[in-house]
PyMOL CGO cylinders between C-alpha atoms (Angstrom):
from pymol import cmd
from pymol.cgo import CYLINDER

trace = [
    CYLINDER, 112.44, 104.79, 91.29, 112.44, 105.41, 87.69, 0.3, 1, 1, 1, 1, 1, 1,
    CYLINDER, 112.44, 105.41, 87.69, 109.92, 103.04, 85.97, 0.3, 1, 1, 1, 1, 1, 1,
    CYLINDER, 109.92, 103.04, 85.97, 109.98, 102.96, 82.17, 0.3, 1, 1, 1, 1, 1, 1,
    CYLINDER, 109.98, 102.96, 82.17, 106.49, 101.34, 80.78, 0.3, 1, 1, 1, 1, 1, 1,
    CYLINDER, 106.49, 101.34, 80.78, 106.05, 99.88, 77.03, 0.3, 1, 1, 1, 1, 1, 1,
    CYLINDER, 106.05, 99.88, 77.03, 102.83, 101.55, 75.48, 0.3, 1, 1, 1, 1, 1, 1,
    CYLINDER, 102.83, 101.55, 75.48, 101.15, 98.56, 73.68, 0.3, 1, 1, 1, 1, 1, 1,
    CYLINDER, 101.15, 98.56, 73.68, 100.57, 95.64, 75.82, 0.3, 1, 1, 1, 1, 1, 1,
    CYLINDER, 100.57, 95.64, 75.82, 101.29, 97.54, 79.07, 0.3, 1, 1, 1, 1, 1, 1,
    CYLINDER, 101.29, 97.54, 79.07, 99.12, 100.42, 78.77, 0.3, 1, 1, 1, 1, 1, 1,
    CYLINDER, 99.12, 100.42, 78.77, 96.98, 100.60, 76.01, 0.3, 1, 1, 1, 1, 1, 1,
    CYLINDER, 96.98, 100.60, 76.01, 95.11, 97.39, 74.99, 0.3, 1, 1, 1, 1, 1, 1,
    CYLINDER, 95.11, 97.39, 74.99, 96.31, 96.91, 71.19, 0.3, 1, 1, 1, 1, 1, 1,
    CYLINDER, 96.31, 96.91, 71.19, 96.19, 93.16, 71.31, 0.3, 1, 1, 1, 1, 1, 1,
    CYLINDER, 96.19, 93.16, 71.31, 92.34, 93.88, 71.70, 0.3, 1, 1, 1, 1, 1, 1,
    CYLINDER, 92.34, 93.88, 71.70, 92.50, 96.59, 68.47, 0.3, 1, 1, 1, 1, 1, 1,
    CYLINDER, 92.50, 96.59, 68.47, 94.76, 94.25, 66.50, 0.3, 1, 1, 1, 1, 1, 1,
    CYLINDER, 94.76, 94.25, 66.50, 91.95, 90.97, 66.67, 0.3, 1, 1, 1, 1, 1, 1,
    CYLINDER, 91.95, 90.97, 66.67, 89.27, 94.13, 65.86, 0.3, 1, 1, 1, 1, 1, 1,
    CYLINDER, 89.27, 94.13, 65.86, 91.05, 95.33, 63.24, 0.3, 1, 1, 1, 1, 1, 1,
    CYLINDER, 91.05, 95.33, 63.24, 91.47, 91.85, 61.63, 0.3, 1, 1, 1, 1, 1, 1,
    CYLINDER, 91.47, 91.85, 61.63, 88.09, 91.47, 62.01, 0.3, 1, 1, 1, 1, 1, 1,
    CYLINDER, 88.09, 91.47, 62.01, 87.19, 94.85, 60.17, 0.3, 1, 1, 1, 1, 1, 1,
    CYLINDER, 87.19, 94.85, 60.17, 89.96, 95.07, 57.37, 0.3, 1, 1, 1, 1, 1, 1,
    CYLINDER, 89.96, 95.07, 57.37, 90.21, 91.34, 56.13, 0.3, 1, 1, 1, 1, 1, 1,
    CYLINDER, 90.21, 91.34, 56.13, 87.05, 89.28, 58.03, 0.3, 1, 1, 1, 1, 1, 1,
    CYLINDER, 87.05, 89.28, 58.03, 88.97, 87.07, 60.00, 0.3, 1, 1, 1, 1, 1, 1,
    CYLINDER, 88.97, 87.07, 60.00, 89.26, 86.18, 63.60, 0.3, 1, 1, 1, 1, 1, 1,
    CYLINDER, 89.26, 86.18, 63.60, 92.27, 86.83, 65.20, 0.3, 1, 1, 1, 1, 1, 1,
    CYLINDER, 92.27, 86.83, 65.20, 92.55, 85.65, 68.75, 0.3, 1, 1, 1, 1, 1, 1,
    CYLINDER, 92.55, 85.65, 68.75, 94.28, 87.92, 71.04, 0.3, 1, 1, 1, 1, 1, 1,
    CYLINDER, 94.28, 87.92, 71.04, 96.67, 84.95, 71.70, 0.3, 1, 1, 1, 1, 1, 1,
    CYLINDER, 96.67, 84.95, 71.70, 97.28, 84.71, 67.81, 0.3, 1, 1, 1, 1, 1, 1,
    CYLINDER, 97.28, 84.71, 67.81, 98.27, 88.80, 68.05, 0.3, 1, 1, 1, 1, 1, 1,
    CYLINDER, 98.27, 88.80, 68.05, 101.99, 88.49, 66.65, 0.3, 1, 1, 1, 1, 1, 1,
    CYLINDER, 101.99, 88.49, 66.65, 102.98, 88.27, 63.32, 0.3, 1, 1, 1, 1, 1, 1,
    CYLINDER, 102.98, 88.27, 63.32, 104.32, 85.17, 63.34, 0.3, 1, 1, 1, 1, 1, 1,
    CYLINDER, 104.32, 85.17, 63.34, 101.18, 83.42, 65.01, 0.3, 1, 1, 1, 1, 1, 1,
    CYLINDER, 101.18, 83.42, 65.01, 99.25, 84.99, 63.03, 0.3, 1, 1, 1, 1, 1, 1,
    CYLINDER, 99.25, 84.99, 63.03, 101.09, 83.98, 59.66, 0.3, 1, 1, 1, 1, 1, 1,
    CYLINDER, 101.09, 83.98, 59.66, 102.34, 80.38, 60.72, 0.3, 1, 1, 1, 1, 1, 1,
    CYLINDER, 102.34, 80.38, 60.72, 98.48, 79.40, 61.89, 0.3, 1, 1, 1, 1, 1, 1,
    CYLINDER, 98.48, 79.40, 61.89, 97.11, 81.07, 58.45, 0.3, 1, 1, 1, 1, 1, 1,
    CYLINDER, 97.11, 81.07, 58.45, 95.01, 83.67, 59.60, 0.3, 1, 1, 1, 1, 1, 1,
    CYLINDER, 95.01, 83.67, 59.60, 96.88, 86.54, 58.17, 0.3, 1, 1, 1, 1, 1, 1,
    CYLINDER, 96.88, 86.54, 58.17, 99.15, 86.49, 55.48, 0.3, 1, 1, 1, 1, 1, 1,
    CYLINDER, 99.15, 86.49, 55.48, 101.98, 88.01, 55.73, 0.3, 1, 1, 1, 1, 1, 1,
    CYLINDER, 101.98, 88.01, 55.73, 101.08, 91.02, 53.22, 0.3, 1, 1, 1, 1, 1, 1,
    CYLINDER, 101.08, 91.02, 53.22, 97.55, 91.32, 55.33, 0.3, 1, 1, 1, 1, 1, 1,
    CYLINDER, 97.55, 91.32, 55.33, 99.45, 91.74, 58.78, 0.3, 1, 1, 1, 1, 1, 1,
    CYLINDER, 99.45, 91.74, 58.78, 101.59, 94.59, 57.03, 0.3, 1, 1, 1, 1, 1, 1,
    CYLINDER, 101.59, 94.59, 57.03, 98.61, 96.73, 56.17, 0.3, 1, 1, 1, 1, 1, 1,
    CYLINDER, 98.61, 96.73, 56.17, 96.79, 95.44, 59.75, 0.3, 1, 1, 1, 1, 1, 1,
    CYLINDER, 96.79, 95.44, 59.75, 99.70, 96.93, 61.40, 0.3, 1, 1, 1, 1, 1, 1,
    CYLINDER, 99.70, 96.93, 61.40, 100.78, 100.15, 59.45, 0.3, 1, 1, 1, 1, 1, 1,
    CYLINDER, 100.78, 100.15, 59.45, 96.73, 100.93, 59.58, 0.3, 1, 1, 1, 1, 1, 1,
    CYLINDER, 96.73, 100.93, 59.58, 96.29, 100.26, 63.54, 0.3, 1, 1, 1, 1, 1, 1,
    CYLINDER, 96.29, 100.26, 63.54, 99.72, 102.03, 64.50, 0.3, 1, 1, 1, 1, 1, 1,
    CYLINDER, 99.72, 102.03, 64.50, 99.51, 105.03, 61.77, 0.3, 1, 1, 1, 1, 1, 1,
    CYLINDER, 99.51, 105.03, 61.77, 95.55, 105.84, 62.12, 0.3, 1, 1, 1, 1, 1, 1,
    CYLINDER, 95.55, 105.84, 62.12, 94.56, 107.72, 64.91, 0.3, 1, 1, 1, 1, 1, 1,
    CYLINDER, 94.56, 107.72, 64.91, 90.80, 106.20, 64.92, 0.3, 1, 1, 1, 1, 1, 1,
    CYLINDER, 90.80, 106.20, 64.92, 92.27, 102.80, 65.70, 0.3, 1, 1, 1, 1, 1, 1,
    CYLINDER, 92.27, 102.80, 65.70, 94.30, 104.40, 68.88, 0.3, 1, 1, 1, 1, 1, 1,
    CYLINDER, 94.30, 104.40, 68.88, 90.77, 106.39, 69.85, 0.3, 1, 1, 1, 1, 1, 1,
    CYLINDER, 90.77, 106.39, 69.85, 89.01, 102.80, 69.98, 0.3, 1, 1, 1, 1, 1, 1,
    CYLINDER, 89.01, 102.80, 69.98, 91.65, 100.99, 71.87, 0.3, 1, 1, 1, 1, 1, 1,
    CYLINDER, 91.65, 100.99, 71.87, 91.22, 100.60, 75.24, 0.3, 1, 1, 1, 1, 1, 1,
    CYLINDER, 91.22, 100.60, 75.24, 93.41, 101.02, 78.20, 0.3, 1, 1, 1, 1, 1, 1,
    CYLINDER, 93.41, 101.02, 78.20, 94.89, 97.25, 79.81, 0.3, 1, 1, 1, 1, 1, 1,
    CYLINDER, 94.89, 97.25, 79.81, 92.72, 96.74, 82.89, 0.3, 1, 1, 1, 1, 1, 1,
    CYLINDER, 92.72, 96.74, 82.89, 94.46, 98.48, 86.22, 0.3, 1, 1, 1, 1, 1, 1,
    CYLINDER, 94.46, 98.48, 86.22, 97.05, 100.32, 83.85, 0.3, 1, 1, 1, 1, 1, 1,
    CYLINDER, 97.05, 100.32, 83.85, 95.70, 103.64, 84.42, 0.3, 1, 1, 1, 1, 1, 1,
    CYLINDER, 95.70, 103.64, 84.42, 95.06, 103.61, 88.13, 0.3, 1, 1, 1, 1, 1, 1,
    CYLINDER, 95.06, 103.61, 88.13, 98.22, 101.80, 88.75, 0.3, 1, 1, 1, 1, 1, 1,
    CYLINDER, 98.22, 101.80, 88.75, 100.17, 104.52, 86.76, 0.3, 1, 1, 1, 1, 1, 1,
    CYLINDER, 100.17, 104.52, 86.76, 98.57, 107.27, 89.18, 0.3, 1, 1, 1, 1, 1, 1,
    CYLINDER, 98.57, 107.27, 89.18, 99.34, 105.35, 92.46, 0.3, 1, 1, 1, 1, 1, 1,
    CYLINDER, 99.34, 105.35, 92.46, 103.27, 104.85, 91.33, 0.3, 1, 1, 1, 1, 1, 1,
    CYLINDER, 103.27, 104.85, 91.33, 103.32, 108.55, 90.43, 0.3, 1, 1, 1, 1, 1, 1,
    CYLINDER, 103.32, 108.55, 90.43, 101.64, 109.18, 93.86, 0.3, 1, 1, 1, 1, 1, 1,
    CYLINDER, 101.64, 109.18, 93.86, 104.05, 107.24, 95.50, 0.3, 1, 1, 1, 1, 1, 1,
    CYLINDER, 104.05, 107.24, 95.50, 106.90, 109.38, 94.23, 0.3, 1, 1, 1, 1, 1, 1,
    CYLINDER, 106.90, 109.38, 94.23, 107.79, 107.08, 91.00, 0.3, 1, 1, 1, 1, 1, 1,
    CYLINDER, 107.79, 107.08, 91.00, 108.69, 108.63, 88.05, 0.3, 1, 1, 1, 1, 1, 1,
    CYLINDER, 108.69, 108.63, 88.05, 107.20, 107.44, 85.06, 0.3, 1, 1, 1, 1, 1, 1,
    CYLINDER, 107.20, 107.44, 85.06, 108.23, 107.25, 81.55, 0.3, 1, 1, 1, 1, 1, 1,
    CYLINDER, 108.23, 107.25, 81.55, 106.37, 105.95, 78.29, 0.3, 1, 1, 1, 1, 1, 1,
    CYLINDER, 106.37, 105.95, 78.29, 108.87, 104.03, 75.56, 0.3, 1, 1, 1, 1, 1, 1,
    CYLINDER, 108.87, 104.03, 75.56, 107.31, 103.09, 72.72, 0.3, 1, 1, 1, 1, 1, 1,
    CYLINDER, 107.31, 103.09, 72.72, 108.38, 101.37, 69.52, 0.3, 1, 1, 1, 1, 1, 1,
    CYLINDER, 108.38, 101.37, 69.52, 106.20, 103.48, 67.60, 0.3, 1, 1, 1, 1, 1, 1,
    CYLINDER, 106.20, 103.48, 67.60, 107.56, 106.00, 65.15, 0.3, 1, 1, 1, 1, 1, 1,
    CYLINDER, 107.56, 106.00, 65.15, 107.73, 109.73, 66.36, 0.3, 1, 1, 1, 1, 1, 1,
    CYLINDER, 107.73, 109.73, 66.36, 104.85, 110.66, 63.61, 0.3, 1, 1, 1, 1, 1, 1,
    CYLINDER, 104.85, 110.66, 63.61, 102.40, 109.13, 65.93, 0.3, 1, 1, 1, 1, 1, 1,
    CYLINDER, 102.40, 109.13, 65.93, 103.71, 110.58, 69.19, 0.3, 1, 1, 1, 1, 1, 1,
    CYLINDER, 103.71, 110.58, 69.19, 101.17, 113.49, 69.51, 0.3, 1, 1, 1, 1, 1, 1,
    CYLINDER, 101.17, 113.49, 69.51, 98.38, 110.85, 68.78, 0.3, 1, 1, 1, 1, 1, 1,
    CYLINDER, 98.38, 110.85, 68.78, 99.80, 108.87, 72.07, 0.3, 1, 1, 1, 1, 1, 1,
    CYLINDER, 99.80, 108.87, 72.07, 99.89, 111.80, 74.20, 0.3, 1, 1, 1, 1, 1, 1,
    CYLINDER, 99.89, 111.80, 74.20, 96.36, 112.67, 72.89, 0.3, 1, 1, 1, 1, 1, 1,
    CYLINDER, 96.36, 112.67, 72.89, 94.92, 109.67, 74.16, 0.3, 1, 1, 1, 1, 1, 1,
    CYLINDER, 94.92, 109.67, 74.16, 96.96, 109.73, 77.40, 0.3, 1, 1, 1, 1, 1, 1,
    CYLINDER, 96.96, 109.73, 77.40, 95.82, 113.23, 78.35, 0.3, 1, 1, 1, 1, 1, 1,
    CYLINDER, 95.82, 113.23, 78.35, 92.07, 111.50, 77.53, 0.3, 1, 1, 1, 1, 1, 1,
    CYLINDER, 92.07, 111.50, 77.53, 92.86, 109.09, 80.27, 0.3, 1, 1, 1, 1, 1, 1,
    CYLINDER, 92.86, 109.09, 80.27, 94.88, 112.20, 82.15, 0.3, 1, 1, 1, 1, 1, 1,
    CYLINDER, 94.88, 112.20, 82.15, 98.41, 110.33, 82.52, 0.3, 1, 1, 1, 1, 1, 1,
    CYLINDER, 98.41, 110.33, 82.52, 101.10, 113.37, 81.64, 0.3, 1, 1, 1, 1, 1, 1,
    CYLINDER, 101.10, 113.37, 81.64, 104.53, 111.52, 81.61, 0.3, 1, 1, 1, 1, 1, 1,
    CYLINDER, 104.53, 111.52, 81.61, 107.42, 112.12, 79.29, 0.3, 1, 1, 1, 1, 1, 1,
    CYLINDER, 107.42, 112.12, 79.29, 106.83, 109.76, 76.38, 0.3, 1, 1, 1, 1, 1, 1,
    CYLINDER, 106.83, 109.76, 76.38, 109.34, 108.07, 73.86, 0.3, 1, 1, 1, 1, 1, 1,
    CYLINDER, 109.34, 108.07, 73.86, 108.82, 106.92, 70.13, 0.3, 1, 1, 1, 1, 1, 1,
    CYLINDER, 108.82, 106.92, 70.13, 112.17, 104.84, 69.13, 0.3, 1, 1, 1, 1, 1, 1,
    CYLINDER, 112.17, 104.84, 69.13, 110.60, 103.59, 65.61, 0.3, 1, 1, 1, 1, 1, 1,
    CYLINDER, 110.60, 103.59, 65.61, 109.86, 99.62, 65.12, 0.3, 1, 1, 1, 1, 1, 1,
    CYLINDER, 109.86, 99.62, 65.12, 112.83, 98.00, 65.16, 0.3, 1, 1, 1, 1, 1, 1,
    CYLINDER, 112.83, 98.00, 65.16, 115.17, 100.23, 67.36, 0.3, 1, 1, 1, 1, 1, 1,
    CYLINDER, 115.17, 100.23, 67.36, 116.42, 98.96, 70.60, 0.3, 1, 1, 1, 1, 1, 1,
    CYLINDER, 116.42, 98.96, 70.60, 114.90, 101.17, 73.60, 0.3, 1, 1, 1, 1, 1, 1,
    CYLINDER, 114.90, 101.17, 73.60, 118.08, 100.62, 75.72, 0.3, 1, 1, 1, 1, 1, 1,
    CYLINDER, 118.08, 100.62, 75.72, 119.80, 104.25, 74.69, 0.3, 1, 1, 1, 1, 1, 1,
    CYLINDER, 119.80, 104.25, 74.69, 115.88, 105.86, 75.80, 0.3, 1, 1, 1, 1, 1, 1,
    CYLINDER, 115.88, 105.86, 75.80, 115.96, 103.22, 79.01, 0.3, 1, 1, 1, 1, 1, 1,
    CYLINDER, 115.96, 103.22, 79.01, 119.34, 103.52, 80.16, 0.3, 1, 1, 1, 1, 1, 1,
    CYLINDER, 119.34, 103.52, 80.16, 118.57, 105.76, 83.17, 0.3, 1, 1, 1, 1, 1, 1,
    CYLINDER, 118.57, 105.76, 83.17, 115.74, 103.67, 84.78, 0.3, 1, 1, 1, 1, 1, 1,
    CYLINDER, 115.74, 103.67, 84.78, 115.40, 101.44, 87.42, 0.3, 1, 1, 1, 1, 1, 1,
    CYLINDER, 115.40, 101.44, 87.42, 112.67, 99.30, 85.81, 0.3, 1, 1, 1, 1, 1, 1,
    CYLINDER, 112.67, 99.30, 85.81, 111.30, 98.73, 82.65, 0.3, 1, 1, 1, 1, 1, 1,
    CYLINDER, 111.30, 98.73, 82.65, 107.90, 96.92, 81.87, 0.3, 1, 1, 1, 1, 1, 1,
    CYLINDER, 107.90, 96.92, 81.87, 107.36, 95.59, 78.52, 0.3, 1, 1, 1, 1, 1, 1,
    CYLINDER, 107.36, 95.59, 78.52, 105.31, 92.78, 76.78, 0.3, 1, 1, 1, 1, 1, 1,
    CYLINDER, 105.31, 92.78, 76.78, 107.67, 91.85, 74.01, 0.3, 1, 1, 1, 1, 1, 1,
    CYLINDER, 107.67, 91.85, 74.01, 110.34, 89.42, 75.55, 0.3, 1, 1, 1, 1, 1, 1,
    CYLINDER, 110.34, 89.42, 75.55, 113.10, 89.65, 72.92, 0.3, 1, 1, 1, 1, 1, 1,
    CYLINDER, 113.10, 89.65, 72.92, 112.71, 93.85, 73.26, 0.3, 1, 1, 1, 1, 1, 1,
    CYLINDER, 112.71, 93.85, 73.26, 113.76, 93.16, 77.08, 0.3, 1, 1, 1, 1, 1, 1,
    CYLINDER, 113.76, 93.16, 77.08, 116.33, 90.91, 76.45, 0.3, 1, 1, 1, 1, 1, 1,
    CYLINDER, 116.33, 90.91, 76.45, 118.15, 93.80, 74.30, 0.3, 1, 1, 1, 1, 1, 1,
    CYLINDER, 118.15, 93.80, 74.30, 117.90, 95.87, 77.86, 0.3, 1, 1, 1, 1, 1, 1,
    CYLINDER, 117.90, 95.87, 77.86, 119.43, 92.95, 80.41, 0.3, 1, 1, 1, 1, 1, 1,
    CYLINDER, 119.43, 92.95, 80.41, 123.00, 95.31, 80.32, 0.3, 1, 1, 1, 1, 1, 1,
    CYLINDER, 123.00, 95.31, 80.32, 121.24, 98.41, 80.98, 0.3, 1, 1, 1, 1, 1, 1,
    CYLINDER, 121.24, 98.41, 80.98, 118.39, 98.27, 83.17, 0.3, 1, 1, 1, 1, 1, 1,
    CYLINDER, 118.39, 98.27, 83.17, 118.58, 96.63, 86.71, 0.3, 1, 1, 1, 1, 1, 1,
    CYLINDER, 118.58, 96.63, 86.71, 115.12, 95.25, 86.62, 0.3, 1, 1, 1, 1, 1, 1,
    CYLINDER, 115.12, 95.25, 86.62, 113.07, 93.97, 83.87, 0.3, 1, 1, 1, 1, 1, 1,
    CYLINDER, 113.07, 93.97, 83.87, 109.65, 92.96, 84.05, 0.3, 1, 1, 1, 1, 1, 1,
    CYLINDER, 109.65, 92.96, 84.05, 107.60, 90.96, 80.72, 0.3, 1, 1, 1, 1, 1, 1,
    CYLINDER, 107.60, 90.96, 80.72, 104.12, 91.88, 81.41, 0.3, 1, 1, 1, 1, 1, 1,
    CYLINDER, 104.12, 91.88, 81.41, 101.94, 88.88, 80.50, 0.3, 1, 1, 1, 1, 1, 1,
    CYLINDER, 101.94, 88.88, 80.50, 99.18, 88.98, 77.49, 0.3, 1, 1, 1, 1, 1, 1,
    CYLINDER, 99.18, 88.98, 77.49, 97.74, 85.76, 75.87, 0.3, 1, 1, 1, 1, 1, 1,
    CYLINDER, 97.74, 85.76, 75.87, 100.32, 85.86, 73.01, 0.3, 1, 1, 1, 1, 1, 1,
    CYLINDER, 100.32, 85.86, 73.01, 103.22, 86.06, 75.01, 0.3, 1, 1, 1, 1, 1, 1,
    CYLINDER, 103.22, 86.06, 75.01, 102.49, 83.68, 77.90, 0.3, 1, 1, 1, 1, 1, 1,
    CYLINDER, 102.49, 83.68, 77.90, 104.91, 80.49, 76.09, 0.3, 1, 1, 1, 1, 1, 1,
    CYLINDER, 104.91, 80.49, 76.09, 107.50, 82.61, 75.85, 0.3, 1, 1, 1, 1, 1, 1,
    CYLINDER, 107.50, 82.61, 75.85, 110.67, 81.64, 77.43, 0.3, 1, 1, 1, 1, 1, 1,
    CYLINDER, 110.67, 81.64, 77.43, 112.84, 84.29, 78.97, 0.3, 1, 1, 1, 1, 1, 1,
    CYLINDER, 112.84, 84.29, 78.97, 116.39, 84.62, 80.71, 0.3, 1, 1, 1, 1, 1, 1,
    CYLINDER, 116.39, 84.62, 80.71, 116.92, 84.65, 84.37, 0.3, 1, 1, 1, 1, 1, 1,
    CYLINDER, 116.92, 84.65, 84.37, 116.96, 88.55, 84.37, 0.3, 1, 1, 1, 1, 1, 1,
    CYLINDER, 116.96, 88.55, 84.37, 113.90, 89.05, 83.67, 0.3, 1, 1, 1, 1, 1, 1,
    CYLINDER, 113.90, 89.05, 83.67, 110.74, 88.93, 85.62, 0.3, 1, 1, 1, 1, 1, 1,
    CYLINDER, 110.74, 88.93, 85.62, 107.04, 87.96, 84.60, 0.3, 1, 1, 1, 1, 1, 1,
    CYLINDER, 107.04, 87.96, 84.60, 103.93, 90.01, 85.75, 0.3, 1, 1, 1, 1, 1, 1,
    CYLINDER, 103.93, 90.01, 85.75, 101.04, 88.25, 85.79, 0.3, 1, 1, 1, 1, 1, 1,
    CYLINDER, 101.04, 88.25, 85.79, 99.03, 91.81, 85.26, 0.3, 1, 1, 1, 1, 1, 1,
    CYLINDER, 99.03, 91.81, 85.26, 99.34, 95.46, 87.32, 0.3, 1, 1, 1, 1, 1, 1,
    CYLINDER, 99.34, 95.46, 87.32, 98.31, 94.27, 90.57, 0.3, 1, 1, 1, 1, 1, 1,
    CYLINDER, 98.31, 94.27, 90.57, 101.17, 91.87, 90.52, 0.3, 1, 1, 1, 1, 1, 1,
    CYLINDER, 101.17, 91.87, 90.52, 103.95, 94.72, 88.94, 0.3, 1, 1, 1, 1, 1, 1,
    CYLINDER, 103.95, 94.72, 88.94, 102.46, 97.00, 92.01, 0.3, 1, 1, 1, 1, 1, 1,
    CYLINDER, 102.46, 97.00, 92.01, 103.32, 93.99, 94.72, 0.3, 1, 1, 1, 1, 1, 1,
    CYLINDER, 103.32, 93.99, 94.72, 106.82, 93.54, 92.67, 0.3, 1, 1, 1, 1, 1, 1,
    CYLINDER, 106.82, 93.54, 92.67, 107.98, 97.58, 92.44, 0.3, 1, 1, 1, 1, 1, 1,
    CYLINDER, 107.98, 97.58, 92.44, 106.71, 97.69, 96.06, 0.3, 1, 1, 1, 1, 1, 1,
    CYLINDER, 106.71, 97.69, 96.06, 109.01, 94.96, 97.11, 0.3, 1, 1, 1, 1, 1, 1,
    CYLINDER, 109.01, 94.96, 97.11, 112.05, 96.32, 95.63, 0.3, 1, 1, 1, 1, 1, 1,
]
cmd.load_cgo(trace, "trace")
């Protein structure tokens, strides 16, 4: 099958480097459940200006990418679908400037998979329309791929665990659980 996997919050631990970086930039905790911008502004512990320059400085600095760690299972997980025969592919929201700094720290965790950089913003469904599955841990960036990807997955982090989502779409509890799914398919 061809698996499609978000970057942040699938592979690569930002909600982790986004509570550090609060911590570092503006002294103030930010709870890994309290990791998107509107949690963080509508429980006042960023404003709105302060998440801005948390995000642009975690997503656009390559020390902040060095530091962050890889989601528990991601890596070995990846290996053992690519092992299996899977082909992987990496599509991020993050802008193309910052591409070589994601396949730096891939290639530091050795994961060499083609890798995508839409830009914030942009729907991933023109990258995604090829695949069989796509993993991602932003709900409303799946929803804009229920036409053109036969199975969706929302990988589950502490901010995102409220969230409602269609029918379509599928919850994974973390990668043992999206191993157990993709092998049932």
């Amino acid at each position: 099958m061809n698996i499609g996997l978000d970057f942040d919050g699938v592979i690569a631990n930002t909600g982790f480097i986004k509570s550090l970086a609060a911590k570092r930039l503006f002294q103030k905790e930010l709870p890994i459940s309290c990791v998107k911008t509107s949690v963080a502004i509508a429980n006042n512990i960023l404003t709105d200006e302060q998440y801005k320059i948390l995000r642009r400085e975690i997503y656009d600095n390559y020390s902040w990418l060095v530091e962050t760690p890889a989601i528990s299972k991601s890596i070995e997980s990846m290996n053992a679908l690519i092992k299996s025969g899977h082909k992987l592919e990496i599509i991020t929201a993050r802008f193309p400037e910052g591409r070589e700094h994601i396949e730096s720290w891939l290639a530091k965790h050795s994961i060499n998979v083609p890798l995508t950089c839409v830009g914030y913003g942009v729907s991933k469904a023109q990258s995604a329309k090829d695949l069989d599955i796509f993993v991602e841990d932003d709900a409303k960036n799946l929803v804009g791929l229920i036409k053109y990807v036969p199975k969706l997955f929302l990988f589950d982090q502490p901010y995102n665990l409220d969230e409602e989502v269609p029918m379509e779409i599928g919850r994974a509890k973390d990668w043992d659980d999206l191993l157990s799914k993709i092998e049932s398919l």
